[in-house]
C-alpha positions in Angstrom: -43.1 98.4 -38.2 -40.0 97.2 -35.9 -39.5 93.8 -34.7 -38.4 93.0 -31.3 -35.9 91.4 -30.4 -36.7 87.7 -28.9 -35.2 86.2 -26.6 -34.0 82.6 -27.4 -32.8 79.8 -25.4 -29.2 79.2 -25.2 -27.6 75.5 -26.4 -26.9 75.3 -22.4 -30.6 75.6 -21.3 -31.9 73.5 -24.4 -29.4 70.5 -23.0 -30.4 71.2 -19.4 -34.6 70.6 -20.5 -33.7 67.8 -22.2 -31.8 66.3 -19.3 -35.2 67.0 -17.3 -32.9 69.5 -15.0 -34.7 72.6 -16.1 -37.6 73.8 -18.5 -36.9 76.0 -21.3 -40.4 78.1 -20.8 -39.0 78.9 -17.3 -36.3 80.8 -18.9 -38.2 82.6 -22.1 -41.7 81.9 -21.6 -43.4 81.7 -25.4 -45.4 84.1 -27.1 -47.4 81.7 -29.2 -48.4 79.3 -26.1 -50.5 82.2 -24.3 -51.9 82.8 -27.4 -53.4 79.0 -27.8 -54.1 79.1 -24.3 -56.1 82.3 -25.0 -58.5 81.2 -27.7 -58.4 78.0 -26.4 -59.8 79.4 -23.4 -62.3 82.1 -25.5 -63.8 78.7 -27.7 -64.5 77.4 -24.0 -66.5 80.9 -23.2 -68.2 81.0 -26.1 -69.8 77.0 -26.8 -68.7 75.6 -23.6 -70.8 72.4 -24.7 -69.1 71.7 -27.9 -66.1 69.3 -28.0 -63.0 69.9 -28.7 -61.8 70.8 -32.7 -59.9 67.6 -33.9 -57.7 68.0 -36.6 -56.9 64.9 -38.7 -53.6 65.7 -40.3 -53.5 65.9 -43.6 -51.9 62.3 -45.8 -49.6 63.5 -47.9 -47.9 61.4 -50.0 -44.1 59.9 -49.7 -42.0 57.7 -51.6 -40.6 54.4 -50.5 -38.0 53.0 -52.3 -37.7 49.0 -52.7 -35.0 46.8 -54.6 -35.8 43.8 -55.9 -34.3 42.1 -59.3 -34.9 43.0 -62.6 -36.9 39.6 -63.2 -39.1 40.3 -60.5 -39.8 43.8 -61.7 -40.1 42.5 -65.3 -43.1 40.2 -63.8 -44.7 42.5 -62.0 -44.8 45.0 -65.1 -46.1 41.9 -67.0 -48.9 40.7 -64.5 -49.9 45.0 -64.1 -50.4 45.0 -68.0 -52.4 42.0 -67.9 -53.9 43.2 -65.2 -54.8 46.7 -66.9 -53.0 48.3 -64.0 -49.7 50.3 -63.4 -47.2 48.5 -60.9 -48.0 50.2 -58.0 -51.8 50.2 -58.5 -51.4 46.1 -58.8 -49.1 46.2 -55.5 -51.2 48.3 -53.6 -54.1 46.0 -54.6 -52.5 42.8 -53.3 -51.1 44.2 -50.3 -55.1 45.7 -49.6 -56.2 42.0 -50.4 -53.7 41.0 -47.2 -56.4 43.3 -45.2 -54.1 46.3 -45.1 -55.6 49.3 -45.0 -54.8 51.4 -48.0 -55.0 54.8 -48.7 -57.8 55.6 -51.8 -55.3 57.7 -54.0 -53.4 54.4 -53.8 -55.8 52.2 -55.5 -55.8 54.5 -58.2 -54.4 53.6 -61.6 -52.5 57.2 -61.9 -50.0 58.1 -64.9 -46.8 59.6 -64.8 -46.3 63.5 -65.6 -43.4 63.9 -67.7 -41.2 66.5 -66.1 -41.6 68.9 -68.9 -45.0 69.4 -68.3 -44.3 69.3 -64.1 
């Protein structure tokens, strides 16, 4: 199997799209947006009285770092314990009791892997 070669835009017609002046599909049209078009336009033919697919991306998770002083942390360790909680199960509690909406798996009282078992 040989690949073909692609063209690509240039940095010159990348700057001149962004600037509005020019698009960079009127240069090197793409491959993979006449193939969307295509089975969009086949899901149309076949149930034309379905709606759309909608995707929900998926919520992964991502860390947000916070500094605050040790004798906060030291309280809030000492109010999760009472608590029966880990830190971030007893934050993410409060801040849902504020009426923010809070992911499930952040409610959850999860322990830490070690990394020798990661």
């Amino acid at each position: 199997m040989t690949l073909k070669a692609r063209r690509r835009p240039d940095a010159n017609a990348i700057t001149e799209a962004a600037l509005g002046q020019k698009s960079i599909e009127e240069k090197s049209p793409t491959i993979g947006s006449s193939r969307g078009m295509e089975a969009l336009e086949a899901a149309r033919r076949v149930a034309p009285q379905l709606p759309p697919a909608e995707i929900e991306p998926k919520d992964q998770s991502v860390n947000h770092n916070m500094r605050v002083r040790k004798s906060t942390l030291r309280a809030l360790g000492k109010a999760a314990a009472e608590s029966g909680m880990s830190v971030k199960q007893f934050i993410m509690s409060a801040v849902a009791e504020k009426g923010v909406n809070v992911a499930p798996a952040d409610l959850v009282n999860g322990s830490i892997t070690p990394w020798k078992d990661r």
